[in-house]
C-alpha positions as CSV (number, residue, x, y, z in Angstrom):
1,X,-99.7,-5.0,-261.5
2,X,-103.1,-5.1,-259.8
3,X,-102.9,-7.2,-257.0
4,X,-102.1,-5.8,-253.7
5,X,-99.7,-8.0,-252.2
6,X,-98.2,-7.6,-255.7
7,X,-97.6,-3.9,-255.8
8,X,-96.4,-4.1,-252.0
9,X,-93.8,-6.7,-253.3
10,X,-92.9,-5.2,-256.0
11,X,-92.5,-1.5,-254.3
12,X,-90.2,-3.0,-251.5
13,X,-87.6,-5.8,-254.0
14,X,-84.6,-4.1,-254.8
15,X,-85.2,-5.7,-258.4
16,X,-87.4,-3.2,-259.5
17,X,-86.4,0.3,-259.6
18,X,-87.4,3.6,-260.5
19,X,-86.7,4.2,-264.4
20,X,-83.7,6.3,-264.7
21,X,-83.6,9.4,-266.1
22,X,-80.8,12.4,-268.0
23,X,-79.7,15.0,-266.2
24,X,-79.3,18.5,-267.8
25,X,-77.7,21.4,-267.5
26,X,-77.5,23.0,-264.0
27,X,-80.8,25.2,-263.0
28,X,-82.9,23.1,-265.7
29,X,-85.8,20.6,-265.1
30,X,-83.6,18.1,-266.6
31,X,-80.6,18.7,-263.3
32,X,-83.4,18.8,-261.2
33,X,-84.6,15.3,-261.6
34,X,-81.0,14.0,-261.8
35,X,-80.8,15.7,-258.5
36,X,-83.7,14.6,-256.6
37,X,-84.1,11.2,-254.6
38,X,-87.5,10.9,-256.5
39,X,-85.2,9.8,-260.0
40,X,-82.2,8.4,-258.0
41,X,-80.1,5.8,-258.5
42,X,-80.3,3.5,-255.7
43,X,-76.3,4.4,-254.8
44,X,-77.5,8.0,-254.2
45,X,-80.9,7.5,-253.2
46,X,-80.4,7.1,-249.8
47,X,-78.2,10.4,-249.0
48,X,-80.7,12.4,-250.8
49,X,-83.4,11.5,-249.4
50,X,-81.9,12.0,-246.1
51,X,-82.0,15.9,-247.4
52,X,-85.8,16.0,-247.2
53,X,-86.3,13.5,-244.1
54,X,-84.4,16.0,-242.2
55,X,-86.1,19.1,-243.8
56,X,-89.4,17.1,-242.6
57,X,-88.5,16.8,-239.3
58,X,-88.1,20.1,-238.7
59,X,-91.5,20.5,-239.2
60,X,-94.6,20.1,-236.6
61,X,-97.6,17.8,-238.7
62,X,-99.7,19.6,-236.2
63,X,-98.5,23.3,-237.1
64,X,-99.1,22.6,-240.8
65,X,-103.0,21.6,-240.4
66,X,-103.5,24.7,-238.3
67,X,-101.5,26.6,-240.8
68,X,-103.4,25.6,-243.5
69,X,-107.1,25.7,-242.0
70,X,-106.5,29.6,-241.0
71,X,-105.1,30.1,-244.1
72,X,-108.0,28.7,-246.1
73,X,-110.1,30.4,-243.9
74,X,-109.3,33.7,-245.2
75,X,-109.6,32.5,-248.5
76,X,-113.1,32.0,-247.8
77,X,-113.5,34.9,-245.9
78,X,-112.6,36.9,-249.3
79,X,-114.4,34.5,-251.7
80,X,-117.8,35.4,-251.5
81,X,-121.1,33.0,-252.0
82,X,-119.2,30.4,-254.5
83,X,-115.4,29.5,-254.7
84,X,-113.2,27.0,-256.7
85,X,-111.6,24.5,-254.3
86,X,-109.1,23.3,-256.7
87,X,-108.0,27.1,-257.5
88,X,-108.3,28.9,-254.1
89,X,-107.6,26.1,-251.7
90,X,-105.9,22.7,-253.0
91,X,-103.1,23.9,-254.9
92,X,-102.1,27.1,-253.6
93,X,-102.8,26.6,-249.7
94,X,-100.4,23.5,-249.0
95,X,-97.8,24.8,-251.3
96,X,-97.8,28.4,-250.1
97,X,-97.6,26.8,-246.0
98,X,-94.8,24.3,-246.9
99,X,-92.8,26.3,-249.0
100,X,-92.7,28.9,-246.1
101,X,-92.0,26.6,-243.6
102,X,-89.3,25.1,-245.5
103,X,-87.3,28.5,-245.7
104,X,-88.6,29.9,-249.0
105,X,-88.6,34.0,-249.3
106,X,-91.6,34.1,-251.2
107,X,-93.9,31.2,-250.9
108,X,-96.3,32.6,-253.2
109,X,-93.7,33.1,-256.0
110,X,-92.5,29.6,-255.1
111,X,-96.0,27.6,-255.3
112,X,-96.5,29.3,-258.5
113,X,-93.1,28.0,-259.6
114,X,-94.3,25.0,-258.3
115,X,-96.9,24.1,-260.1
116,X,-94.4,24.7,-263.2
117,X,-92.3,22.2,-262.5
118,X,-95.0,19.7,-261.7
119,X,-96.8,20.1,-264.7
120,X,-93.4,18.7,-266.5
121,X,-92.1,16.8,-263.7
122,X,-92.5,13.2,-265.0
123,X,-90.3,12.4,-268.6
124,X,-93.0,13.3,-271.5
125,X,-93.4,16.4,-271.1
126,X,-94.3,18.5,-274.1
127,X,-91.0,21.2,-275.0
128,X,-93.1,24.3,-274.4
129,X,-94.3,22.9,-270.6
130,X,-90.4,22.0,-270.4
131,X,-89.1,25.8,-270.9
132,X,-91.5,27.0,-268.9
133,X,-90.4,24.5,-266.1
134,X,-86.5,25.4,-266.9
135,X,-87.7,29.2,-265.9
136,X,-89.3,28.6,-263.2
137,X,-86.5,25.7,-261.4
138,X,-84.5,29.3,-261.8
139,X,-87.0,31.0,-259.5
140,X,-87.3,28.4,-257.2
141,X,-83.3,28.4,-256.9
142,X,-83.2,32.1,-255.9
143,X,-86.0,31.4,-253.4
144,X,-84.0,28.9,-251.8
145,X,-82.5,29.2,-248.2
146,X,-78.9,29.2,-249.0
147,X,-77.6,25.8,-249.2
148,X,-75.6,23.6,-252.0
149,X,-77.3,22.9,-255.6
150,X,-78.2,19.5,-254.1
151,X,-79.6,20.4,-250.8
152,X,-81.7,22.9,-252.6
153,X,-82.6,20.8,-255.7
154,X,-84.2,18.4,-252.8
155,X,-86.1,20.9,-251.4
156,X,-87.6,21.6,-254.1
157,X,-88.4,18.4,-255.0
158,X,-90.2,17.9,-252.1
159,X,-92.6,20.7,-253.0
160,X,-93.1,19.5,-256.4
161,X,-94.1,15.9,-254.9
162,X,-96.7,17.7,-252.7
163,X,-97.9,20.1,-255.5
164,X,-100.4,17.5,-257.4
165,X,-100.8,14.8,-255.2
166,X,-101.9,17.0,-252.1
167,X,-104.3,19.2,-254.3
168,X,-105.8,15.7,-256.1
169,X,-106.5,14.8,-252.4
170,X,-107.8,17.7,-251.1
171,X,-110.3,17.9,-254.7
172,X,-111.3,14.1,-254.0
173,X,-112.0,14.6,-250.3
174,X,-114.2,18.1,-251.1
175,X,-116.3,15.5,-253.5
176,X,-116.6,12.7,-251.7
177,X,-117.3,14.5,-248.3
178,X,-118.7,17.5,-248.2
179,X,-122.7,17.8,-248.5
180,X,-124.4,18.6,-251.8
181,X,-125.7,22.7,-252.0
182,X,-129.9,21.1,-252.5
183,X,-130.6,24.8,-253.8
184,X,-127.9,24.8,-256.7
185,X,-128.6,23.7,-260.3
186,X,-129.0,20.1,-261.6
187,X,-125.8,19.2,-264.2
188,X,-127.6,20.3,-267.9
189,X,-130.0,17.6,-269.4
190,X,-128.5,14.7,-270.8
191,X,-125.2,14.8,-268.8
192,X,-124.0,12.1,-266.5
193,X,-124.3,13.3,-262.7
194,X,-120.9,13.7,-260.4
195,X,-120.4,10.4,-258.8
196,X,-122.2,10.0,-255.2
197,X,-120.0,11.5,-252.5
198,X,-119.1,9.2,-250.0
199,X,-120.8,11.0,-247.5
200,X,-124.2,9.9,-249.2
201,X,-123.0,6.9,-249.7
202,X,-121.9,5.8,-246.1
203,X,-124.6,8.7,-244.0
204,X,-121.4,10.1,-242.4
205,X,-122.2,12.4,-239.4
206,X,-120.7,16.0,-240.2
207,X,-118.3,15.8,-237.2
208,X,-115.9,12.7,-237.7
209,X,-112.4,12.9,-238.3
210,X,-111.6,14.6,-241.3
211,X,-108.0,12.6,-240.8
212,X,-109.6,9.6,-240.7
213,X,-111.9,10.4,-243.7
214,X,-108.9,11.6,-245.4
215,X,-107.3,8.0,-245.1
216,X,-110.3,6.2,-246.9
217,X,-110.8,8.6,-249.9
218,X,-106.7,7.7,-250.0
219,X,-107.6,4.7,-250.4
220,X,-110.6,4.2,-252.5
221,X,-109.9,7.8,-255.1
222,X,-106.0,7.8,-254.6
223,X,-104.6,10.9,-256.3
224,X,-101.6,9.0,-257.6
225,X,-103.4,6.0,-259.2
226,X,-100.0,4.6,-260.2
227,X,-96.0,4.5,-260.3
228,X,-93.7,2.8,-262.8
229,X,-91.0,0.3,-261.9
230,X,-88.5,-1.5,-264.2
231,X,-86.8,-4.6,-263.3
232,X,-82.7,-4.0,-263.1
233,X,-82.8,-8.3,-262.5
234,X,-84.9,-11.3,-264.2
235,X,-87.6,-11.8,-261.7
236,X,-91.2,-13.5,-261.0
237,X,-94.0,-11.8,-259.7
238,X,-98.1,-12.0,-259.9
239,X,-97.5,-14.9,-262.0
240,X,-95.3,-13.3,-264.9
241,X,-91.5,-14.1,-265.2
242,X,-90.3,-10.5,-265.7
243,X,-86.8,-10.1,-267.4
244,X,-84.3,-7.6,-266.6
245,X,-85.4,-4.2,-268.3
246,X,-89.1,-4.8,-267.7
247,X,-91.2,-1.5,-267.9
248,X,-94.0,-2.3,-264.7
249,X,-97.0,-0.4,-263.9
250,X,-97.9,-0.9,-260.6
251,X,-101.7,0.3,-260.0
252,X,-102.4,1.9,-256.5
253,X,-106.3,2.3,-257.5
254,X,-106.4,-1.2,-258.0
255,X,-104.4,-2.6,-255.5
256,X,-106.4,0.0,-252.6
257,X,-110.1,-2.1,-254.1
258,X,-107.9,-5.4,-253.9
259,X,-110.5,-7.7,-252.3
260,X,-108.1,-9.6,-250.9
261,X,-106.8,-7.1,-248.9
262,X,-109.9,-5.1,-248.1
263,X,-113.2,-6.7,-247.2
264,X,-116.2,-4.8,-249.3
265,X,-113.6,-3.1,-251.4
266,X,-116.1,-0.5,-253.0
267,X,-117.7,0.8,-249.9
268,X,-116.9,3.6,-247.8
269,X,-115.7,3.1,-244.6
270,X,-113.6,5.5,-242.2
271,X,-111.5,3.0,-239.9
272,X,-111.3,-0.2,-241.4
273,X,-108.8,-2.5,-240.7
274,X,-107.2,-3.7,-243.9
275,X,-103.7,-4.6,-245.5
276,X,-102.7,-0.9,-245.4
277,X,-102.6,1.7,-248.0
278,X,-100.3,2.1,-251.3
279,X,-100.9,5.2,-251.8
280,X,-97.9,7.1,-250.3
281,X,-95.6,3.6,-251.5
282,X,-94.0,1.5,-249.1
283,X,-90.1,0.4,-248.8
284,X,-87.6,3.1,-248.9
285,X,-89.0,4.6,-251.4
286,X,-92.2,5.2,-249.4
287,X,-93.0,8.9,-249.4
288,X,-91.1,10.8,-246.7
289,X,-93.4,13.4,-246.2
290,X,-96.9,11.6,-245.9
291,X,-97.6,12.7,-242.6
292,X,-97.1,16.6,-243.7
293,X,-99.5,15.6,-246.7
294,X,-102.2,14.8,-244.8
295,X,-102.0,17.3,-242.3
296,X,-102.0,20.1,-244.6
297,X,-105.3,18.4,-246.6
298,X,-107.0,18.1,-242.8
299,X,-106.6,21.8,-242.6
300,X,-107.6,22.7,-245.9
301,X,-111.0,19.9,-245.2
302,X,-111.3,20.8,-241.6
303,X,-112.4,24.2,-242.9
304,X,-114.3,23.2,-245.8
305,X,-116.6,20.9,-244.1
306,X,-117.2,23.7,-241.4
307,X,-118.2,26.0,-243.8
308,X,-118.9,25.0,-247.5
309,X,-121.4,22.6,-249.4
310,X,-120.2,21.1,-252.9
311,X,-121.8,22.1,-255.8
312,X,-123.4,20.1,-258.1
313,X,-121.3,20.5,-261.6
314,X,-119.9,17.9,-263.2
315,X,-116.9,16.3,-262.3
316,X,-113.7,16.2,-264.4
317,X,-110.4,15.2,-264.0
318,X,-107.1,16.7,-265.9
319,X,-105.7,13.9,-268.4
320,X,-102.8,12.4,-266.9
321,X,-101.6,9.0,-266.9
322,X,-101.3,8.6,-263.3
323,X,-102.6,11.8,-261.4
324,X,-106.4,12.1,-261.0
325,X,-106.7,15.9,-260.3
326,X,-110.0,17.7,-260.8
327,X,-109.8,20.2,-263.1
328,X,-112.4,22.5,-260.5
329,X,-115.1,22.2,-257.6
330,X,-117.6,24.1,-256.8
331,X,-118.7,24.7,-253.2
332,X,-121.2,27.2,-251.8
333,X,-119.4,29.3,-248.8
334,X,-121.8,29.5,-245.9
């Protein structure tokens, strides 16, 4: 599904649901998605989701970003005249800040077990990536504030939810926003050139709202490009008559260029008024820690755009059916 008002409608109708998926044995990847609200059923989605909500809660949005921007500017402060975004900053800042905040006793143990997990998270997974997630759900147990398997397992899962997404955002803003180093080298002869950033594209003036910012690359480079539904019900939607067990694919890049939700779709702009983003879901499945997201990634861009310009290598993305991650980025450190 492509359309916007399809995806909203088929995000927020109880008849389609998240695929279900096996449990495991207790400390494995396969336990851990049988106990997360992420892979829930809907009679015990509710009370595990509660688990993170009120984790979440406990936590200032406003904290996080200054968290993260000190944090990241350290980084820098060590990283001499070039670092990689996606290694340095995206995925190991927001991790390292929420899993601290969340009770953790080592957050750089835990966003290294992180990152574990999330790389066999979704059903698919090769069997090597899945040991190596079994080993490191272990960790993350032990690093755990003490609490019941459940409580825990949810903890956890909120981490692993924030691990790809957060860094995809963070690499997608870094591109799209930050200034281009003039002085670096051209891509080699022959090769297609990164995509403009948006900041070309638009002429935005170095000091608007990195949140604000953040919201529109959201929308137009979403990290999660899509989610997958089945229907538990016979149903119609986006013209189709759907019966029960139908595998959906419901496509947040598409439905975020929708031009019936968004006026000029491919451009650029910071602010718009529009139908409202996909991105984080919607319904009560919507994710319950998009505020925490985003304010982590403003302090991570925040410092970035203070201090770095991009580089001009090539862009790539790690293969992934529904992530768009880049694999590194460049920046200069001024």
């Amino acid at each position: 599904m492509t359309r916007h008002a399809d995806v909203r409608a088929a995000l927020t109708d109880p008849a389609f649901q998240v695929p279900a998926v096996d449990t495991g044995p207790p400390g494995t990847l396969a336990w851990l998605r049988g106990a997360v609200s992420r892979f829930s059923t809907p009679e015990r989605h509710a009370e595990r989701r509660a688990i993170g909500v009120t984790a979440l809660s406990a936590l200032d949005p406003g904290e996080l970003r200054h968290e993260a921007a000190r944090r990241s500017a350290a980084a820098l402060d060590q990283a001499g005249a070039h670092l990689d975004v996606m290694r340095e900053l995206a995925r190991p800042v927001p991790l390292r800040v929420l899993a601290d905040r969340l009770g953790l006793t080592d957050p750089a143990a835990a966003g290294t077990a992180v990152a574990a997990v999330a790389a066999a998270y979704h059903p698919g997974a090769g069997p090597a990536l899945v040991r190596r997630a079994d080993r490191a759900v272990a960790t993350l147990l032990t690093l755990c504030p003490p609490a019941t398997p459940e409580i825990r397992a949810n903890l956890i899962g909120l981490l692993v939810q924030a691990c790809d997404a957060t860094a995809g955002l963070i690499g997608a803003a870094a591109h799209h926003l930050l200034p281009a180093d003039r002085e670096a080298a051209d891509p080699p002869a022959g090769k297609r050139p990164a995509d403009p950033p948006a900041r070309e594209q638009a002429g935005l003036p170095l000091r608007e709202g990195t949140a604000d910012l953040l919201a529109e690359v959201l929308r137009i480079d979403p990290p999660v490009r899509a989610t997958r539904r089945v229907t538990v019900a016979a149903v119609r939607l986006g013209g189709q008559d759907l019966p029960a067990g139908s595998p959906v694919l419901l496509r947040f890049d598409a439905a975020n260029r929708d031009p019936e939700a968004f006026a000029e779709p491919a451009a650029f702009r910071p602010g718009r008024p529009g139908a409202g983003l996909l991105t984080f879901g919607a319904g009560e499945r919507g994710c319950p820690g998009d505020r925490h997201a985003l304010a982590l990634a403003t302090g991570v861009l925040d410092v970035l755009r203070e201090r770095c310009l991009r580089t001009r290598d090539l862009l790539r993305h790690e293969p992934h059916p529904t992530l768009r991650i880049p694999t590194t980025l460049g920046v200069t450190v001024r």
